[in-house]
N, CA, C and O atoms as a DFTB+ gen file, in Angstrom:
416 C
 N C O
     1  1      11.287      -9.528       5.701
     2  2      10.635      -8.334       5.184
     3  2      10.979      -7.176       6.113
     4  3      10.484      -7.053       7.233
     5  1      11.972      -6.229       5.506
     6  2      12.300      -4.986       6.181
     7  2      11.241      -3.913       5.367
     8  3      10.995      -3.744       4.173
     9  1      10.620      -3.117       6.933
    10  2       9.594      -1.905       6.417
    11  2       9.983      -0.744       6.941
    12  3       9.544       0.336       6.546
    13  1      11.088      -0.915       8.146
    14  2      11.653      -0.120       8.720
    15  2      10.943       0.632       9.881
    16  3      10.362       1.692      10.113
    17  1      11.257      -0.318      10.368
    18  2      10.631      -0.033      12.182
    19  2      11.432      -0.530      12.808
    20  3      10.971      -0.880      13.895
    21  1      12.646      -0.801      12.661
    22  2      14.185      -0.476      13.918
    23  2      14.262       0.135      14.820
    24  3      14.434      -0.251      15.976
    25  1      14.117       1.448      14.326
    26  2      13.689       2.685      15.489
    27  2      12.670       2.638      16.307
    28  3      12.488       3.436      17.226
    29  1      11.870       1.597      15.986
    30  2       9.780       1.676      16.593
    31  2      10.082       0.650      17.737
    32  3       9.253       0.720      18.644
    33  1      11.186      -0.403      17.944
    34  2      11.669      -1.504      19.114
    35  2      11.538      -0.862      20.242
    36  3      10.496      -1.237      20.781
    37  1      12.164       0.035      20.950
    38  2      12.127       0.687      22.042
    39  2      11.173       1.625      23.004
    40  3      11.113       2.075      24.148
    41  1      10.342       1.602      21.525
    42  2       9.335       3.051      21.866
    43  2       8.031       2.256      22.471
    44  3       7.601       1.121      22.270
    45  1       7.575       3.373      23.322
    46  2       6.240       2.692      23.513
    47  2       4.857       3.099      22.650
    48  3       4.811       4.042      21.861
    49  1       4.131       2.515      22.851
    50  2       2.932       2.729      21.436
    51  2       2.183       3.948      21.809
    52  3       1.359       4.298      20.965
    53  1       2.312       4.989      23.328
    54  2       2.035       6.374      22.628
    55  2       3.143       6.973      22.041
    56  3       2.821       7.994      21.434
    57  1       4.518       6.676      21.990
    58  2       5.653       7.583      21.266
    59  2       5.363       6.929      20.087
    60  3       6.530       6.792      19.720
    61  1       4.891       6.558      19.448
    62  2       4.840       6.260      18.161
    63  2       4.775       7.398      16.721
    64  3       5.179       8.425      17.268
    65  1       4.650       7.579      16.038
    66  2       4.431       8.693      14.907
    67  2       3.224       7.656      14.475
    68  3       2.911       6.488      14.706
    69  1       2.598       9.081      13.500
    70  2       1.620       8.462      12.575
    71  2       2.302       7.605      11.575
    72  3       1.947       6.461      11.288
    73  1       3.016       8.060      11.215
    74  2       3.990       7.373      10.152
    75  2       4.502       5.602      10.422
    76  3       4.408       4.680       9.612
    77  1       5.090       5.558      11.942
    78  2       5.195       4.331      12.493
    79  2       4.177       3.608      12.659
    80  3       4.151       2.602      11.950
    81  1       3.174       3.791      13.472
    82  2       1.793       3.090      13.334
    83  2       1.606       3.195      12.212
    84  3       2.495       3.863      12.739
    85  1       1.403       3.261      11.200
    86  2       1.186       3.201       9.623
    87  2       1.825       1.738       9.133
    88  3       1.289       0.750       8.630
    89  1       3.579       2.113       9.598
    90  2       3.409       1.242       8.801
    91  2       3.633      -0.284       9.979
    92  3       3.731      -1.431       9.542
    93  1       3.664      -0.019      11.097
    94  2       3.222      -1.652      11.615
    95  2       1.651      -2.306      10.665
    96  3       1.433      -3.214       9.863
    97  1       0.692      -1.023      11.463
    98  2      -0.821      -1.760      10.502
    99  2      -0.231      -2.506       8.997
   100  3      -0.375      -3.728       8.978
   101  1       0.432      -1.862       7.712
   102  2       1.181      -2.512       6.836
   103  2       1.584      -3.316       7.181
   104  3       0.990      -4.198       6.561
   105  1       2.562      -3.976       8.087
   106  2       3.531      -4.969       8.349
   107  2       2.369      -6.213       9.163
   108  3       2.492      -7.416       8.935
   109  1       1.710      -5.874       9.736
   110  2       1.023      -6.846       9.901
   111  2       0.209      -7.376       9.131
   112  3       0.163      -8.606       9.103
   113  1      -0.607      -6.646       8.343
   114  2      -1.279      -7.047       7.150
   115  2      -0.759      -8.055       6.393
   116  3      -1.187      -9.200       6.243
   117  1       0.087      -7.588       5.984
   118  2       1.653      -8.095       5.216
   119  2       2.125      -9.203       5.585
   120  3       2.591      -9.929       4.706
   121  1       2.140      -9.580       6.749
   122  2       2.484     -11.411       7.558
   123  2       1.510     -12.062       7.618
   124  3       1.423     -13.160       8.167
   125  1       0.579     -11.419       7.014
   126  2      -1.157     -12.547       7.469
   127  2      -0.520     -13.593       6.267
   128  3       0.428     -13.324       5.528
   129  1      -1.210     -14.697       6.284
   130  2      -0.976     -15.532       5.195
   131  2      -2.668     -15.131       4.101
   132  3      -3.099     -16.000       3.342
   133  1      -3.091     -14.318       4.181
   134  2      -4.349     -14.226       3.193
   135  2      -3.626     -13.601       2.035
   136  3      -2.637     -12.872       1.959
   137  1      -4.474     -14.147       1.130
   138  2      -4.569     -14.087      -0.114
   139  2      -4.907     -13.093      -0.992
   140  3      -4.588     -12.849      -2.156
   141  1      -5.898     -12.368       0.128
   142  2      -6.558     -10.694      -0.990
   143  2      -5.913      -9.440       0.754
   144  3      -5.880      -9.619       1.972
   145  1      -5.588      -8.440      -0.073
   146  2      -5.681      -7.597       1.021
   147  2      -6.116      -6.582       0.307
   148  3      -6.017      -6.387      -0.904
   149  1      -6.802      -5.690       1.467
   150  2      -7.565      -3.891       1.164
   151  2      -6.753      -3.282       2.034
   152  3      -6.591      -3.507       3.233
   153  1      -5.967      -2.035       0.921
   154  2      -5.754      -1.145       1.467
   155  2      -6.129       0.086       1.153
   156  3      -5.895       0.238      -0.046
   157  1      -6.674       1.216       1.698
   158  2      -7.444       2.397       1.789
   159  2      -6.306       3.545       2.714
   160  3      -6.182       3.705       3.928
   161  1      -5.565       4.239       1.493
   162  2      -4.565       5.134       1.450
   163  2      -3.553       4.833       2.785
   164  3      -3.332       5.504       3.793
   165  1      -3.154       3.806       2.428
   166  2      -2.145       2.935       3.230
   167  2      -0.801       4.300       3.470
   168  3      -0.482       4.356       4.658
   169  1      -0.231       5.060       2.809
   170  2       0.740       5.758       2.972
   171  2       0.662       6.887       3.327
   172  3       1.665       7.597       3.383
   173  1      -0.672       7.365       3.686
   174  2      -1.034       9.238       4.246
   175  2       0.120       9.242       5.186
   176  3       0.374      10.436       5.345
   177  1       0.904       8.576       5.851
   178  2       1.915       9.354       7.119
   179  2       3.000       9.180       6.703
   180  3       3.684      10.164       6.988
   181  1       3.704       8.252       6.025
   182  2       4.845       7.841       5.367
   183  2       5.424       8.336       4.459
   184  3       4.927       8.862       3.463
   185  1       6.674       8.194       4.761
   186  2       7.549       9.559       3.978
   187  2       7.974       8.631       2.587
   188  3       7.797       7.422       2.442
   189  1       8.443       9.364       1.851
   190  2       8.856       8.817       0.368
   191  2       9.692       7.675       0.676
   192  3       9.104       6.596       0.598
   193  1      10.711       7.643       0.952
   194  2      11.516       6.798       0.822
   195  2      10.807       5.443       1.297
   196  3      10.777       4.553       0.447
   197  1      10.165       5.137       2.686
   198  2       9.491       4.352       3.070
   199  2       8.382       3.826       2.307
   200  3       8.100       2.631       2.402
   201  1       7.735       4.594       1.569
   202  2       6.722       4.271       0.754
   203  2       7.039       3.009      -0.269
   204  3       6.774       1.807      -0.254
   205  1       7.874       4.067      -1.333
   206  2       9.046       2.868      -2.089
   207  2       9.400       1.789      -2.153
   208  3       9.278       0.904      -3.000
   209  1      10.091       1.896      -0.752
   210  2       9.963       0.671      -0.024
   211  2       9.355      -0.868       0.153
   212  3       9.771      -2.019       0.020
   213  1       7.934      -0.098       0.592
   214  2       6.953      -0.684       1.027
   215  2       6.523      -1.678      -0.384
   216  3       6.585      -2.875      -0.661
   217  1       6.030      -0.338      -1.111
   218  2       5.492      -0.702      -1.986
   219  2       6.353      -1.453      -3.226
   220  3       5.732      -1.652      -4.270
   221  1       7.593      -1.825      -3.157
   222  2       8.422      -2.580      -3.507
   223  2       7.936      -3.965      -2.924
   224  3       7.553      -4.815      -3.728
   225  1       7.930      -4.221      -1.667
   226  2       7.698      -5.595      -0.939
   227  2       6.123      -5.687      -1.171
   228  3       5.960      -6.861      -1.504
   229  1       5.157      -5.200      -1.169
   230  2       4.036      -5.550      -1.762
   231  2       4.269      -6.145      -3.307
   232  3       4.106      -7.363      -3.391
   233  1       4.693      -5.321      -4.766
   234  2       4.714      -5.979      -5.784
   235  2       5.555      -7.033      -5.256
   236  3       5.483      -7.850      -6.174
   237  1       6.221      -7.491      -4.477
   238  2       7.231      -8.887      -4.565
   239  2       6.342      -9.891      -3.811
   240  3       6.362     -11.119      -3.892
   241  1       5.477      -9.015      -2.980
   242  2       3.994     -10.350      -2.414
   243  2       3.514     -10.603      -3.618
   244  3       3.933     -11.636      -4.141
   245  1       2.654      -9.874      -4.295
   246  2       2.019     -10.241      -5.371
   247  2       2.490     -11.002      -6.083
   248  3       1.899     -12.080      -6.145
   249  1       3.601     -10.851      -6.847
   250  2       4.522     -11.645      -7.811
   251  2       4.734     -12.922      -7.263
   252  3       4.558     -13.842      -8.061
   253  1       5.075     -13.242      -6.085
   254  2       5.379     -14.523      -5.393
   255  2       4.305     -15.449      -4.707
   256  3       4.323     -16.679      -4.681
   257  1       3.213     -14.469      -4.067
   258  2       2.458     -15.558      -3.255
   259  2       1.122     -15.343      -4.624
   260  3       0.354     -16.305      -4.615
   261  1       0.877     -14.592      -5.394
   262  2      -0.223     -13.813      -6.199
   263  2      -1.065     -13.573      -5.394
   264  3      -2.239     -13.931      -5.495
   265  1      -0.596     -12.946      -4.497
   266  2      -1.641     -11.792      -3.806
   267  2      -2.651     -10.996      -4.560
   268  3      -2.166     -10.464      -5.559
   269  1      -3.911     -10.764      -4.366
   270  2      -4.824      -9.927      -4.803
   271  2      -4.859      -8.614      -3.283
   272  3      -4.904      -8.736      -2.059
   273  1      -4.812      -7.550      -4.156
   274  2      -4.395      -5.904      -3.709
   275  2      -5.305      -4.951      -4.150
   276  3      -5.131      -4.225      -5.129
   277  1      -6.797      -4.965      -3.028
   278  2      -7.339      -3.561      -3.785
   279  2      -6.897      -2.076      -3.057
   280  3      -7.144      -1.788      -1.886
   281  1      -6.518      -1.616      -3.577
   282  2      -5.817      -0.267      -3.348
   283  2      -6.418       0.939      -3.728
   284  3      -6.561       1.459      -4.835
   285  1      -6.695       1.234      -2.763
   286  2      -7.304       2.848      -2.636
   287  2      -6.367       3.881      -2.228
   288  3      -5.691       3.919      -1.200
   289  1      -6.431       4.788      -3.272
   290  2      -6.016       6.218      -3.416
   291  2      -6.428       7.307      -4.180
   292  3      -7.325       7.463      -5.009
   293  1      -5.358       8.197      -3.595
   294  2      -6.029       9.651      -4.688
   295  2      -4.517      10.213      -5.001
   296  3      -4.279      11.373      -5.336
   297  1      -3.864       9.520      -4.886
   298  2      -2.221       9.911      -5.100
   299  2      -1.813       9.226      -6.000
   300  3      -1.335       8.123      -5.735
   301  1      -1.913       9.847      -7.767
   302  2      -1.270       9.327      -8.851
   303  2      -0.168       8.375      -9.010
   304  3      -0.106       7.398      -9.756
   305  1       0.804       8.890      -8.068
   306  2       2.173       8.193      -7.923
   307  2       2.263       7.190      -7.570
   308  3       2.952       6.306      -8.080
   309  1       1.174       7.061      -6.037
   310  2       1.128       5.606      -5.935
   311  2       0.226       4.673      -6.630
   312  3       0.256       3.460      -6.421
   313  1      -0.362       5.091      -7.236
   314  2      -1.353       4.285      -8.477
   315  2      -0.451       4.198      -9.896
   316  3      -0.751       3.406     -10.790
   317  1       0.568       5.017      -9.974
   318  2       1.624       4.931     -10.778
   319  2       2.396       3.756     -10.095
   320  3       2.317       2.601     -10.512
   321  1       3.116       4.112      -9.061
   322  2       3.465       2.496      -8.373
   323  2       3.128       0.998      -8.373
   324  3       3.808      -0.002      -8.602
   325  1       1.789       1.198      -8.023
   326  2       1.549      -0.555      -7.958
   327  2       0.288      -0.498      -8.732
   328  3       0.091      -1.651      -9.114
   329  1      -0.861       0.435      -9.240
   330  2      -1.505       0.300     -10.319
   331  2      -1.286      -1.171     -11.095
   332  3      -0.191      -1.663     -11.367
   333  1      -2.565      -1.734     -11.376
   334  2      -1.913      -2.592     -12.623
   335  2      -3.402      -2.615     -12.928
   336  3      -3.367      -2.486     -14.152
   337  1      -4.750      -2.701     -12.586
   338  2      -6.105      -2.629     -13.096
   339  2      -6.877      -1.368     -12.494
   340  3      -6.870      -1.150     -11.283
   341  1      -7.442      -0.673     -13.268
   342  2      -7.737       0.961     -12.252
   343  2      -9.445       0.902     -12.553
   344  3     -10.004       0.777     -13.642
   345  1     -10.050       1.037     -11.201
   346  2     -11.294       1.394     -11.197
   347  2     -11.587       2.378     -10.579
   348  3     -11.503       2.510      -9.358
   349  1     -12.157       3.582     -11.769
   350  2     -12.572       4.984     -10.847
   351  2     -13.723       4.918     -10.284
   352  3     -14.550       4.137     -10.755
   353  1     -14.058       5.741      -9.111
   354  2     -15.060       5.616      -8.329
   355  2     -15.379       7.045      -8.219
   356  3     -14.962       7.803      -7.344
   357  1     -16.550       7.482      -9.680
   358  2     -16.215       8.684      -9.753
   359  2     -17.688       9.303     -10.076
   360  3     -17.806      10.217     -10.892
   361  1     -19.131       8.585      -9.181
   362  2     -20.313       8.398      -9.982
   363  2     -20.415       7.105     -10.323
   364  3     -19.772       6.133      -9.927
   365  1     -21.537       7.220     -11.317
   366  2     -22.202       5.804     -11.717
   367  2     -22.022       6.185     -13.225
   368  3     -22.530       7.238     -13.612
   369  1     -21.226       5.273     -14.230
   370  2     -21.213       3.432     -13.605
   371  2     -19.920       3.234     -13.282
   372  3     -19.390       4.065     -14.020
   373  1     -19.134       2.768     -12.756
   374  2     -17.812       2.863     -12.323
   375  2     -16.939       2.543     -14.077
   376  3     -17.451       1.873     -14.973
   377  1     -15.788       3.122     -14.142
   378  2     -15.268       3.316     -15.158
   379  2     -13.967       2.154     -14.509
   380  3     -13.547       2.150     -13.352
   381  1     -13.568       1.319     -15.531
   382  2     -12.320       0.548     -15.463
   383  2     -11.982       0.724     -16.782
   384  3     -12.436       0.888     -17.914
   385  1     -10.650       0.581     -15.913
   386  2      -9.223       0.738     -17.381
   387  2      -8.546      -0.444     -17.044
   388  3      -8.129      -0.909     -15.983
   389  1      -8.540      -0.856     -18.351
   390  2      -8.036      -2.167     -18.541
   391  2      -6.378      -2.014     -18.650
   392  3      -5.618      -2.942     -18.372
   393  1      -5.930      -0.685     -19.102
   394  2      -4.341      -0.621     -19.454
   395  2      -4.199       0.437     -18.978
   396  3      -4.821       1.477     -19.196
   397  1      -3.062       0.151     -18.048
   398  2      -2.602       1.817     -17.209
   399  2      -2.164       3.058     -17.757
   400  3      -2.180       4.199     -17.295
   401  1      -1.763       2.580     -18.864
   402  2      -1.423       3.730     -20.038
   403  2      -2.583       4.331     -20.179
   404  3      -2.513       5.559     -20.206
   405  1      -3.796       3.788     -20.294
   406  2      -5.407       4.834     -20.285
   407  2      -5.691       5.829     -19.443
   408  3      -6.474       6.769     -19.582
   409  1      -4.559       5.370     -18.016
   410  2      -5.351       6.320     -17.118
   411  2      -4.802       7.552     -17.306
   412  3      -3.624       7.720     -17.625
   413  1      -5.948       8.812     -17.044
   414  2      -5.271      10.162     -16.945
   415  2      -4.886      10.356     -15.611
   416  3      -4.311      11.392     -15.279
């Protein structure tokens, strides 16, 4: 599993970026052998391409080990990304969409 921290080998953990610490926390998550993971706007520092990425090797956890993924955001795109059951948290009573095509 490449997340792209090549560059992060040498550095010490105050030269780090937000972006790098980002995505080790990801990458470790990511090697646990558990079964459900929470993530809560996993990509605020991470640049596009990395995201992609990422979130490429997450759907290929899911698909392979059937990982369960609750995912928190406020960034369409990435709920466009790996979305597949959407619960808004928007008031009471919480609203779920059963088909991603529902969501606005």
């Amino acid at each position: 599993m490449k997340i792209g921290l090549e560059e992060s080998k040498k550095l010490y953990p105050n030269e780090l970026s937000g972006g790098m610490k980002q995505k080790i926390n990801i990458a470790r998550a990511l090697i646990s052998k558990s079964k459900f993971l929470i993530m809560d706007e996993p990509f605020k520092s991470i640049d596009i391409k990395s995201k992609i990425k990422i979130i490429n090797i997450i759907k290929e956890k899911i698909r392979k080990e059937k990982l369960t993924v609750i995912f928190v955001s406020h960034d369409k795109e990435e709920i466009d990304l790996l979305g597949e059951k959407i619960f808004i948290l928007d008031g009471q009573p919480i609203k779920i969409i059963e088909e991603y095509d529902n969501f606005i």
